[in-house]
C-alpha positions as CSV (number, residue, x, y, z in Angstrom):
1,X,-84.6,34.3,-114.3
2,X,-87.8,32.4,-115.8
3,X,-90.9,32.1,-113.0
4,X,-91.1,28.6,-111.7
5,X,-94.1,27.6,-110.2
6,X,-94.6,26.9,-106.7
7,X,-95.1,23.2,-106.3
8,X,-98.7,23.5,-105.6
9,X,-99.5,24.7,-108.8
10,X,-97.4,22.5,-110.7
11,X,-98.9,20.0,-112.8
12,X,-100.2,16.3,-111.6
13,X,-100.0,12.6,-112.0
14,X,-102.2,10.9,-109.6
15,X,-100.9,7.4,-109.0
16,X,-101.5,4.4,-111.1
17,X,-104.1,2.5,-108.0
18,X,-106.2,-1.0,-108.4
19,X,-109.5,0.4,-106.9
20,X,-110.7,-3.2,-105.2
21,X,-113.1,-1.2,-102.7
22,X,-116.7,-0.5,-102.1
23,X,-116.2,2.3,-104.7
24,X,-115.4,4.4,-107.0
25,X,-113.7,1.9,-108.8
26,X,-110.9,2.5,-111.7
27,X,-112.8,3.7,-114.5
28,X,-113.2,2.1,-118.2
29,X,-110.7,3.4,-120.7
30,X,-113.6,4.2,-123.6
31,X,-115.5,5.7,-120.6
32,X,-112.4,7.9,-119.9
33,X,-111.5,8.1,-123.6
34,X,-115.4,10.1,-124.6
35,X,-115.0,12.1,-121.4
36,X,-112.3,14.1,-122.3
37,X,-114.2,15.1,-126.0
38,X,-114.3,18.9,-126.2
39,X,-117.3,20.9,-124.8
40,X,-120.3,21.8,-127.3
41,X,-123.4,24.1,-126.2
42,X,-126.0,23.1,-124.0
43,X,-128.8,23.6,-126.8
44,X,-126.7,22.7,-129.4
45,X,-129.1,19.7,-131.3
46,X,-126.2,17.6,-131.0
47,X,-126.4,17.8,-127.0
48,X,-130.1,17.8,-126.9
49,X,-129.8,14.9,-128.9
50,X,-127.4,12.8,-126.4
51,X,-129.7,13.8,-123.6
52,X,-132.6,12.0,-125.7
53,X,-129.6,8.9,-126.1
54,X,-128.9,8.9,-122.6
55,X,-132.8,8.9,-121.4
56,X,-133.4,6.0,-123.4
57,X,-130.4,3.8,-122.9
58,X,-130.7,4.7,-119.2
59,X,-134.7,3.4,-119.8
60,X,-133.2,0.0,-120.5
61,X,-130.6,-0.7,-117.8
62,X,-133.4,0.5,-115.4
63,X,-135.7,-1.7,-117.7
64,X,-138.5,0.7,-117.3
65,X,-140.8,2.6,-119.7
66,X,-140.8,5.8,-117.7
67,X,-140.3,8.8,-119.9
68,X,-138.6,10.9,-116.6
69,X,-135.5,8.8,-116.9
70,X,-132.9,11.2,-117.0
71,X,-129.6,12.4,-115.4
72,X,-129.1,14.3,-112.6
73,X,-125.3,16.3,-112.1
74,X,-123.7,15.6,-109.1
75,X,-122.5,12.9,-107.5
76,X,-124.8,9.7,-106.5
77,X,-126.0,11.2,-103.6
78,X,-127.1,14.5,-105.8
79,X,-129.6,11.2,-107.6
80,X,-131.1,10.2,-103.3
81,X,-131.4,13.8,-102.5
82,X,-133.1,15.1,-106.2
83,X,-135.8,11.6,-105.5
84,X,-136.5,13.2,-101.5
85,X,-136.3,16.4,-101.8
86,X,-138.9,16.8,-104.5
87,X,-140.8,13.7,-103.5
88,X,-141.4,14.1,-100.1
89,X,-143.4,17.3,-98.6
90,X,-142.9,18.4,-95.4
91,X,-144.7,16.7,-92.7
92,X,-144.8,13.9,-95.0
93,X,-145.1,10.2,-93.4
94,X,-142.3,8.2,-94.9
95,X,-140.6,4.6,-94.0
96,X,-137.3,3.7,-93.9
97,X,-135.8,0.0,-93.4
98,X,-132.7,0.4,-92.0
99,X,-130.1,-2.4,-91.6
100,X,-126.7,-0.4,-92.6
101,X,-125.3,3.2,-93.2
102,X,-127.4,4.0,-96.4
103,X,-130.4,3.5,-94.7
104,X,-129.2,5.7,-92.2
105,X,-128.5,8.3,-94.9
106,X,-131.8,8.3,-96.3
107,X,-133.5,9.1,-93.3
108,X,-131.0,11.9,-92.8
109,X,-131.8,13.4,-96.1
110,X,-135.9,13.0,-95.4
111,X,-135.7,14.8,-92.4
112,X,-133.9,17.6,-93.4
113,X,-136.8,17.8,-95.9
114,X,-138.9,17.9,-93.3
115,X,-140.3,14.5,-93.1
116,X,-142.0,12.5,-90.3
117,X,-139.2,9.4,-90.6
118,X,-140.2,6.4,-89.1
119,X,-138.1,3.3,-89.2
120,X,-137.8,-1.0,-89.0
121,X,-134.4,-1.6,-88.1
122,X,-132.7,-4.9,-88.5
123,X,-129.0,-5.9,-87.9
124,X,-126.4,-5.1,-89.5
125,X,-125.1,-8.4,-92.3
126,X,-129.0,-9.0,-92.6
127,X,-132.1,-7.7,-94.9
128,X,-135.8,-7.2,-94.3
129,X,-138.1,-10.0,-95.4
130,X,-141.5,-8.6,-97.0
131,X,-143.9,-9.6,-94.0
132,X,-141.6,-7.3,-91.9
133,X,-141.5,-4.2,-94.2
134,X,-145.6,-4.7,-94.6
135,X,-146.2,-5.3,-90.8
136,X,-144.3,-1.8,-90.8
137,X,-146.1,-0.4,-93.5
138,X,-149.8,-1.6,-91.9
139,X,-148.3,0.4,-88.8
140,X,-146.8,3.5,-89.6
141,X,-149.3,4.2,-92.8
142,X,-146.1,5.8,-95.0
143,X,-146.6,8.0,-97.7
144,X,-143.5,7.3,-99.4
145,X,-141.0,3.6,-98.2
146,X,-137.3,4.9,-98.8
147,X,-134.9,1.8,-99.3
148,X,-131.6,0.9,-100.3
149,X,-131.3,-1.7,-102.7
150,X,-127.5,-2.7,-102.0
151,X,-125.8,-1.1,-99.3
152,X,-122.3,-1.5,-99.5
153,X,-121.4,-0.6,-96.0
154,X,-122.9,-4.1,-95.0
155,X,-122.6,-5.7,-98.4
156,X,-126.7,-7.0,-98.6
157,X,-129.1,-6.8,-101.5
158,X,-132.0,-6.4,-100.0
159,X,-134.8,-8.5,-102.1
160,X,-137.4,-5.8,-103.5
161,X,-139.9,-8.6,-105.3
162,X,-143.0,-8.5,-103.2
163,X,-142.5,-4.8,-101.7
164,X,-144.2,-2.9,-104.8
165,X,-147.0,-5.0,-104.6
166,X,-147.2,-4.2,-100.9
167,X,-147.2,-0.6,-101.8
168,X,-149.6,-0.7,-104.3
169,X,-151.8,-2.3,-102.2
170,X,-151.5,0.6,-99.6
171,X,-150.7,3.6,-102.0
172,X,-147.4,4.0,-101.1
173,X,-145.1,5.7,-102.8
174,X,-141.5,3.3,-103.5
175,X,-138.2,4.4,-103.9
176,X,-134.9,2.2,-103.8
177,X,-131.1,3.9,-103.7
178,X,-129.6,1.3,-106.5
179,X,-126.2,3.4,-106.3
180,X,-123.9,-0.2,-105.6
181,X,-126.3,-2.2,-107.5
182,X,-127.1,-1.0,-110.4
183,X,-125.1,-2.7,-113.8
184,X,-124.3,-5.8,-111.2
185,X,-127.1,-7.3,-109.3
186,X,-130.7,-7.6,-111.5
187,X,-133.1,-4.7,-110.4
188,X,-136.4,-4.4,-113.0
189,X,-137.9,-0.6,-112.2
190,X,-141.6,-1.4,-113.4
191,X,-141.7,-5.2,-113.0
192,X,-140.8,-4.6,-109.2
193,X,-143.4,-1.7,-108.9
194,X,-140.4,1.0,-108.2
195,X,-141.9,4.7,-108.4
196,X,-138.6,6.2,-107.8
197,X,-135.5,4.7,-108.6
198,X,-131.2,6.5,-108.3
199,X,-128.0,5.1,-108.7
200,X,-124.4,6.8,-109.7
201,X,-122.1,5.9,-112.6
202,X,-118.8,4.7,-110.1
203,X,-119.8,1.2,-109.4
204,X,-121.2,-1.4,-111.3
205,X,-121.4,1.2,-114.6
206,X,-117.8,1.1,-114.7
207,X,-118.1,5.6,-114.8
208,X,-116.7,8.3,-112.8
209,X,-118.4,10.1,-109.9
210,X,-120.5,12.9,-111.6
211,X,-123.7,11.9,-112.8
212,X,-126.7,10.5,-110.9
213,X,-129.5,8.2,-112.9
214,X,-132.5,8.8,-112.1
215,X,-136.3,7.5,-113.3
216,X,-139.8,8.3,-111.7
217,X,-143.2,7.1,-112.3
218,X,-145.9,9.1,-114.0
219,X,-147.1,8.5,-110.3
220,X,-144.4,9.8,-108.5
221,X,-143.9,12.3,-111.3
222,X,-147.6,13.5,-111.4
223,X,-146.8,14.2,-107.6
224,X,-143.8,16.5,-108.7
225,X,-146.0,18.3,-110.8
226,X,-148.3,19.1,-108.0
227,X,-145.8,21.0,-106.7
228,X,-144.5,22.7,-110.2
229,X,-143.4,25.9,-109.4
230,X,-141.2,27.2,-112.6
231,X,-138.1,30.4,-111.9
232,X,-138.4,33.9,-112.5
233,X,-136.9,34.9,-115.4
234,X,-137.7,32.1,-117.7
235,X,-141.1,31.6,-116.3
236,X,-144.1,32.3,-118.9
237,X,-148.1,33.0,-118.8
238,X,-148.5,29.6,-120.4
239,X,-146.5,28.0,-116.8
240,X,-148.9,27.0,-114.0
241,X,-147.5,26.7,-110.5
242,X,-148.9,23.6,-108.9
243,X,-151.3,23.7,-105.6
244,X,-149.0,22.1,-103.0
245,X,-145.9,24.0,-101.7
246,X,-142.9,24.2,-103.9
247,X,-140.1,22.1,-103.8
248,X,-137.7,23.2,-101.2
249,X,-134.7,22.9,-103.9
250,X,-133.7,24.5,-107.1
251,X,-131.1,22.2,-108.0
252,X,-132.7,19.8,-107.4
253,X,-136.3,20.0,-108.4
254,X,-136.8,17.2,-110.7
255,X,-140.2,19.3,-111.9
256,X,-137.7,21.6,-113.3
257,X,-135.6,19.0,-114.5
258,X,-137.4,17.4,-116.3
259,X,-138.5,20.6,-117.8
260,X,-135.0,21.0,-118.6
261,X,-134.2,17.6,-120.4
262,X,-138.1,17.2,-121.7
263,X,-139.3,18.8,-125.2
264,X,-139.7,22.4,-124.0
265,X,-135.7,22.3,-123.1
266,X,-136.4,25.2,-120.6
267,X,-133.2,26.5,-118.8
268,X,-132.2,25.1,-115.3
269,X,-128.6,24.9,-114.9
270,X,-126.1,24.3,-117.4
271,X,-125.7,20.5,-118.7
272,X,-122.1,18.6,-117.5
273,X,-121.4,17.9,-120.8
274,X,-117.8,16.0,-120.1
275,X,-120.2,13.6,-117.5
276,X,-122.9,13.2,-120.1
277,X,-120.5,12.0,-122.4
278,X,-119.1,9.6,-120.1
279,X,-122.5,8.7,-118.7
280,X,-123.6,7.7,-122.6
281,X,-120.2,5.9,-123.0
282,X,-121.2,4.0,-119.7
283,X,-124.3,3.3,-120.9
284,X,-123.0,2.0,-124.2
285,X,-120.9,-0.3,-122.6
286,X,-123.3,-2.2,-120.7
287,X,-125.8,-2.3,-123.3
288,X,-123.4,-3.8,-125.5
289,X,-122.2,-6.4,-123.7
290,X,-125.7,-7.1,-122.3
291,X,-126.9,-6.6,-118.6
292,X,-127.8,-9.8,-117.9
293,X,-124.5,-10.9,-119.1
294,X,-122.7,-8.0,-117.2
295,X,-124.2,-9.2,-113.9
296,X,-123.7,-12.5,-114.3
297,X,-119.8,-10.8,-115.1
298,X,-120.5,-9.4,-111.8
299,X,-121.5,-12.5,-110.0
300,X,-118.6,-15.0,-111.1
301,X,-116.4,-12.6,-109.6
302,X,-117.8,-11.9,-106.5
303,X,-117.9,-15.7,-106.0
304,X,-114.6,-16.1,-107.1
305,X,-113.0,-13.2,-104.3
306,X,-115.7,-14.9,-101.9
307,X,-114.2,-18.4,-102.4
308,X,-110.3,-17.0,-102.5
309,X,-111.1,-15.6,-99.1
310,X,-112.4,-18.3,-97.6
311,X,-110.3,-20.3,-98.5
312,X,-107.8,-18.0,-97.5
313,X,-109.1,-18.9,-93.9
314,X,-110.9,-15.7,-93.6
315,X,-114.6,-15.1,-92.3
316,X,-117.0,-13.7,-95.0
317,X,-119.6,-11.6,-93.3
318,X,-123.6,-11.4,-93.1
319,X,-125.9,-13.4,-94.7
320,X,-124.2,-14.9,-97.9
321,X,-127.2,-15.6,-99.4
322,X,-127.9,-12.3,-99.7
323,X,-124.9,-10.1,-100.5
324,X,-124.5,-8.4,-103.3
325,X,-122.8,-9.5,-106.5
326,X,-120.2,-6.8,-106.5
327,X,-119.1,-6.5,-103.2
328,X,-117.8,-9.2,-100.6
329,X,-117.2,-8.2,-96.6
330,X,-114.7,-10.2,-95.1
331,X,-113.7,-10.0,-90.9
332,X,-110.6,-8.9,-90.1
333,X,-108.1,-11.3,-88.2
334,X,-108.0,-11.3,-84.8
335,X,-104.6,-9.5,-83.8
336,X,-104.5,-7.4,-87.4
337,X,-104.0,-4.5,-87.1
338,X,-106.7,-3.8,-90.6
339,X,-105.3,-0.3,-91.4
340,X,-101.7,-1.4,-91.1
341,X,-102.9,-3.9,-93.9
342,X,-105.1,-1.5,-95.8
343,X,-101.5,1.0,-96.2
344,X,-99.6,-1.8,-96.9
345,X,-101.7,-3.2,-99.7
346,X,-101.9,0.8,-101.4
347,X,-97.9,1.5,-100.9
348,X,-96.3,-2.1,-102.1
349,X,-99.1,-3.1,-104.2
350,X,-101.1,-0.1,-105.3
351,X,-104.4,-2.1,-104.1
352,X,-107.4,-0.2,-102.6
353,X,-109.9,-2.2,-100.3
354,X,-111.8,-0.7,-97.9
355,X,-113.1,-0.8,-94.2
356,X,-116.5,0.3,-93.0
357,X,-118.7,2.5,-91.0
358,X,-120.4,2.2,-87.6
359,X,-120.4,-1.0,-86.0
360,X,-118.3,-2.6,-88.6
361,X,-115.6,0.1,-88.6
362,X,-112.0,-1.7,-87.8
363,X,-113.5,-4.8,-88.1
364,X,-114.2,-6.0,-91.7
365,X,-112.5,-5.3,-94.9
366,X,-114.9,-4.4,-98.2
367,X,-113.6,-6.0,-101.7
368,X,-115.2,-4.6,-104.2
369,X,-115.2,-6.6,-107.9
370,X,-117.5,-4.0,-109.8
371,X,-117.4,-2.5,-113.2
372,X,-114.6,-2.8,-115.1
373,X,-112.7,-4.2,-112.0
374,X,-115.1,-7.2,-112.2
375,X,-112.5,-9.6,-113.9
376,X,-110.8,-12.2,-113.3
377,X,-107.2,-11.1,-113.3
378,X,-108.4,-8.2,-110.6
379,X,-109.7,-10.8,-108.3
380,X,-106.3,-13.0,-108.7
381,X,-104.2,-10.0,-108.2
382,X,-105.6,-8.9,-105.4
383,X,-106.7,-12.2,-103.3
384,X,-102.1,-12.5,-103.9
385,X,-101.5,-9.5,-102.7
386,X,-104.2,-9.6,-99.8
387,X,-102.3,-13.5,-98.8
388,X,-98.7,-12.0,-98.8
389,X,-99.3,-9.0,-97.0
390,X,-101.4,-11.0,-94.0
391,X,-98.1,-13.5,-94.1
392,X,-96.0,-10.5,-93.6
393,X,-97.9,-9.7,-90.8
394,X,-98.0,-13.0,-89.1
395,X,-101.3,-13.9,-89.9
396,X,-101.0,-17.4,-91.4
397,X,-102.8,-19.3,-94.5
398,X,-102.8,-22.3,-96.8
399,X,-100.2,-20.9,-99.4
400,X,-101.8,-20.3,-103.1
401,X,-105.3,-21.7,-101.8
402,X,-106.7,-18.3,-102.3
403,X,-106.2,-17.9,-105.9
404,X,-106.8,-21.6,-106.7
405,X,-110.3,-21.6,-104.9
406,X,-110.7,-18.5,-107.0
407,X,-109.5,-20.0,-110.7
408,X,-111.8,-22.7,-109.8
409,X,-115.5,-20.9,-110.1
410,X,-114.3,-19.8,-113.8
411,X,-114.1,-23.5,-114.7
């Protein structure tokens, strides 16, 4: 009798799903389409060529001049730890504004680097004004501030304008997490005084989880450098180790990878070519359409799910005047049962939204409208399905006032 394979191995189909969450959202086709282009060698010119494509594409979506701009593989997160771990020494002094879960992470990460983590907290739906993250900075004497420039488990953008000057007035290092912002909401690396700067391709760029961007100062990067300490192996007489202790990484030593994506093209780890393609393709995209015309792309329909659930009866939460283009936080009804609606939407409707974390947990939905989800018919479809499944449930509202207050911000 022929073998048949166990079910387990057998091959798959994931289902077709409207990603409306915080993220990962459904991917671009042509992102898809040059990700599945077959493999060529790491030091093949061709790939060291895309490399030099994707540092200098990447240079102007982060609108910076820094020459470390460059990829790192792994998942967003790989992008925040890569920035701590080789930025911050241990015993280092660093800052951390914390008004939501991200924050939260980025002390995590600077601690197990073995920082000295001080923190401002605020609430939850709010950000920091400058005079608060200075008075903090006067106090605390940071070497490095660690924000997050949209944190998606609250939904707030928190405004970055006046906090490089701050730093440069105190010689601070600054770093922001742009993972949820970056492609949607306007973020200027060297304008704003960033030294450090990560985000992740499965938001705003419309890409698959994979590939972190990632640029550094010559500040930030001449502070690598101090600690330059290059692998046995592949390490030459011409290859001075730097006077401060080594980074406690190899994965993640940005000294090394840089190294790795610079002109010498020394050896670190080998190159995922299938995310580099679709981190160029992603690149492409929004330098094609323009990024001041893809967040504005990303603003109309944010507004648009904003007004549909308002008018929908629902309670938007935290300060709107300071939420993020690309995601909107709404409260859940009182006598909802949110999960029962978060199954309903993904079995009868093949919708994805999302709850969140902490104090919000159970009680606010996140609607994302980000990437190539960030249209029009995604925000109609979903604000329908959202309004029939809350009837279904008992939880009354105006009947097609949702996508009507919706249709009207595209006027």
């Amino acid at each position: 009798m022929p073998y048949k394979l166990p079910v387990s191995l057998a091959a798959r189909t994931p289902p077709c799903r409207l990603l409306m969450g915080p993220g990962p959202v459904n991917v671009d086709p042509a992102v898809l389409h040059a990700a599945a282009n077959q493999m060529i060698g790491q030091f093949d010119p061709v790939m060291t060529d895309y490399m030099n494509q994707a540092m200098d594409m990447y240079r102007q979506i982060f609108k910076t001049s820094n020459r470390c701009t460059l990829l790192v593989d792994g998942t967003a997160r790989s992008g925040i730890e890569a920035v701590i771990v080789s930025g911050v020494r241990p015993g280092d002094r660093v800052l951390v504004p914390v008004c939501g879960r991200f924050g939260l992470l980025l002390c995590e990460i600077a601690g197990r680097c073995g920082a000295e983590v001080h923190t401002v907290t605020a609430e939850w739906g709010t950000v920091f004004t400058a005079d608060q993250i200075e008075d903090a900075v006067k106090k605390v004497k940071p070497r490095l501030l660690l924000t997050v420039h949209g944190d998606t488990s609250t939904t707030m953008l928190q405004p970055l304008e006046d906090l490089g000057a701050i730093c440069a007035r105190r010689n601070v290092l600054f770093y922001t997490d742009a993972t949820a912002s970056l492609g949607g909401n306007p973020l200027e690396a060297d304008a704003r005084g960033l030294d450090a700067v990560s985000a992740g391709l499965q938001k705003c760029l419309g890409g698959p989880p994979g590939s972190a961007p990632v640029t550094l100062s010559e500040k930030l990067l001449q502070a690598v450098g101090r600690r330059k300490h290059v692998e046995a192996g592949i390490r030459t007489d011409k290859h001075v180790a730097g006077a401060e202790e080594h980074i406690h990484s190899n994965y993640f030593d940005l000294g090394m990878i840089m190294d790795y994506w610079g002109p010498e093209r020394l050896n670190h780890h080998t190159e995922s070519t299938t995310m580099l393609y679709a981190a160029l393709e992603a690149a492409r995209l929004v330098l094609e359409e323009g990024l001041d015309a893809r967040i504005h792309r990303h603003e109309i329909n944010g507004r648009a799910m904003a007004a549909g659930l308002s008018a929908m009866g629902l309670a938007l939460f935290g300060d709107q005047t300071r939420r993020m283009n690309n995601v909107v936080a709404v409260h859940i009804p009182a006598g909802i049962d949110g999960e029962q609606v978060r199954r309903t939407l993904l079995d009868d409707f093949g919708i994805e939204i999302g709850t969140s974390f902490g104090p919000l947990r159970g009680k606010v939905w996140r609607i994302g409208v980000m990437g190539y989800n960030a249209r029009k018919d995604c925000v109609l479809t979903t604000l329908v399905a959202l309004e029939a499944v809350l009837h279904r449930f008992g939880h009354r509202t105006p009947q097609g006032a949702a996508p009507q207050a919706a249709w009207d911000c595209y006027v």
